[in-house]
C-alpha positions as CSV (number, residue, x, y, z in Angstrom):
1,X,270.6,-61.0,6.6
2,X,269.8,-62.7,3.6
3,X,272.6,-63.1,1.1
4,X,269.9,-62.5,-1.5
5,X,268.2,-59.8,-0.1
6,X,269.0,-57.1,-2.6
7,X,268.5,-59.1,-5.5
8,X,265.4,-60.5,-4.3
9,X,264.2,-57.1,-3.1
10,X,264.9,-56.1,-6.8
11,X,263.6,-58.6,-8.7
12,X,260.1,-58.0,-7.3
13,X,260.6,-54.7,-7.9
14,X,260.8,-55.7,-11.5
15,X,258.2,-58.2,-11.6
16,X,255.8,-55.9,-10.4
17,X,256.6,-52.8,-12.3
18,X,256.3,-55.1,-15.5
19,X,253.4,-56.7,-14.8
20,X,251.6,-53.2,-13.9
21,X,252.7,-52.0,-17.4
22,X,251.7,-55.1,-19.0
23,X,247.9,-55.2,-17.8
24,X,247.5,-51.5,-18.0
25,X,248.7,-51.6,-21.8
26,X,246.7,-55.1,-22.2
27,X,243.4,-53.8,-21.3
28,X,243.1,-50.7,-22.3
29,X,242.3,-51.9,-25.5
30,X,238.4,-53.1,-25.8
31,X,238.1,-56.1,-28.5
32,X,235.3,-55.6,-30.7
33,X,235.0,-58.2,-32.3
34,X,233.9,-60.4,-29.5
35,X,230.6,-58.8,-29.1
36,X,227.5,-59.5,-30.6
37,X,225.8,-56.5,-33.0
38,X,222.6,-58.8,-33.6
39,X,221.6,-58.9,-30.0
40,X,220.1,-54.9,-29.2
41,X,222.1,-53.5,-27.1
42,X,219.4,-52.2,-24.8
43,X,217.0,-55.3,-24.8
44,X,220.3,-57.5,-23.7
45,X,223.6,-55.1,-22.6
46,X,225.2,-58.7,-21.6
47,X,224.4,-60.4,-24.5
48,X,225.6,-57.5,-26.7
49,X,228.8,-56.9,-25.0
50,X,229.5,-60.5,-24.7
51,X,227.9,-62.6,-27.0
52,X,230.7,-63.8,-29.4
53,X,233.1,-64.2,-26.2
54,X,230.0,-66.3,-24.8
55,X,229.2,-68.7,-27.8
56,X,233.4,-69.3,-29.2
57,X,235.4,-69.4,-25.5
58,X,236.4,-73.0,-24.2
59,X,236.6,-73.8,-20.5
60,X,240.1,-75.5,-20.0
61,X,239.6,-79.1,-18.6
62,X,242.1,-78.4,-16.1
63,X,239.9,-75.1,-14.9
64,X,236.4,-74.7,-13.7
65,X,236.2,-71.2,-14.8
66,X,238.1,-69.2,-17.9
67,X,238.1,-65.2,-19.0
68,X,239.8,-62.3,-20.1
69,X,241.5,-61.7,-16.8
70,X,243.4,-65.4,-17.5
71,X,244.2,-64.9,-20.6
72,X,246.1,-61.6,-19.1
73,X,247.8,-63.3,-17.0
74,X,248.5,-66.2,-19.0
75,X,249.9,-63.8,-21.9
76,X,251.7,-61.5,-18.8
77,X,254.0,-64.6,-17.5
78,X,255.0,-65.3,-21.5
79,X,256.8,-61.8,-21.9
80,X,257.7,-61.7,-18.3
81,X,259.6,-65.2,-18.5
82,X,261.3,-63.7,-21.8
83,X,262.2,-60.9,-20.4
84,X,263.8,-62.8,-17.3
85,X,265.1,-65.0,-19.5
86,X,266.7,-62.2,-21.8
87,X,268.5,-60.7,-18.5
88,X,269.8,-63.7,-17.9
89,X,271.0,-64.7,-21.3
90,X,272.6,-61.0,-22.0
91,X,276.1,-61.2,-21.1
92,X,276.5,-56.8,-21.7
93,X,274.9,-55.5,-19.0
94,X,276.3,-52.9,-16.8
95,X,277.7,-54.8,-13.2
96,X,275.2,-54.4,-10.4
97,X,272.7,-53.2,-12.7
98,X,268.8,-54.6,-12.0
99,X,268.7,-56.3,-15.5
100,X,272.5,-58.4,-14.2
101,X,270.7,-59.1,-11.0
102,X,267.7,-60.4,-12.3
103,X,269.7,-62.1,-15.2
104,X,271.9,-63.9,-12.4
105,X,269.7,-64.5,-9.7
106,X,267.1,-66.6,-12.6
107,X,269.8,-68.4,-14.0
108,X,271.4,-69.6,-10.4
109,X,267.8,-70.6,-9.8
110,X,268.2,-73.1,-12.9
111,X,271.9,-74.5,-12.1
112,X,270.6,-77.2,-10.7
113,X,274.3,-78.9,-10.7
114,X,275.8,-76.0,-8.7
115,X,272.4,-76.7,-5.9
116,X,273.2,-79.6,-5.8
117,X,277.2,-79.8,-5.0
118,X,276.7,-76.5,-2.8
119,X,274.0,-78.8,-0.8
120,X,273.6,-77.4,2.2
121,X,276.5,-75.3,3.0
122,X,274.6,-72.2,1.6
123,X,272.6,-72.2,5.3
124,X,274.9,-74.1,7.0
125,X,275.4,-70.7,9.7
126,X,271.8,-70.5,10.0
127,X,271.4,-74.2,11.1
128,X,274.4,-73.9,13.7
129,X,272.5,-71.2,14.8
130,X,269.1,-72.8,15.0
131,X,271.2,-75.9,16.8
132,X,272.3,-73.8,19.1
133,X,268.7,-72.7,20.5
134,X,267.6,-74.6,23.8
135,X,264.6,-72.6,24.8
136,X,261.8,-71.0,23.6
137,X,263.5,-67.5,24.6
138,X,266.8,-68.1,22.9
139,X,264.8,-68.6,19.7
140,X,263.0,-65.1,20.1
């Protein structure tokens, strides 16, 4: 069994439960200002609903399509990273509590010094195991 199971098994968890929050509160919200009054609304719905959106949004260079769904997302991993970022940073949470576990398990990610001296000791039981497998059934 993973060592990281828990965490890992918590942290998406988390992810997911803030992310749910995060669209539902995002787009319940309809922005007004990004249609177009001039165009009638029954000659044109599209037009009308759209039209500001239509003639101010940019495509990205880097994309070949851009909307309200990226911006979303875009604006979702902001306050998720903060929020992650927060765990990690707050040094008063409860022991074993999700917030330390997410806090911990985001800021090991980032301690690239301590990867790289724990090298591959970390798995080194897995690869004596996988070292020990001859045939296709021992693997199974």
């Amino acid at each position: 069994m993973c060592p990281f199971s828990k965490i890992h098994k918590t942290f998406a968890f988390f992810m997911a439960l803030l992310l749910s929050a995060s669209i539902f509160a995002q787009s319940t919200a309809f922005d007004l200002s990004q249609m177009d009054t001039s165009v009638e609304a029954c000659t044109n719905f599209y037009d009308y609903a759209n039209g500001v959106w239509l003639k101010n949004a940019q495509i990205p260079g880097d994309r070949s399509r851009y909307g309200t769904f990226d911006i979303v997302r875009e604006r979702n991993q902001i306050v998720l990273r903060e929020i992650i970022e927060t765990a990690a940073k707050n040094t008063k949470v409860s022991p074993g509590s999700n917030e330390q576990l997410i806090g911990d398990f985001y800021a090991s990610c980032l301690d690239e010094a301590a990867i790289e001296n724990a090298g591959l000791k970390p798995i080194e039981s897995y690869l004596k195991r996988i070292e020990k497998i001859a045939t296709m059934k021992q693997g199974n």
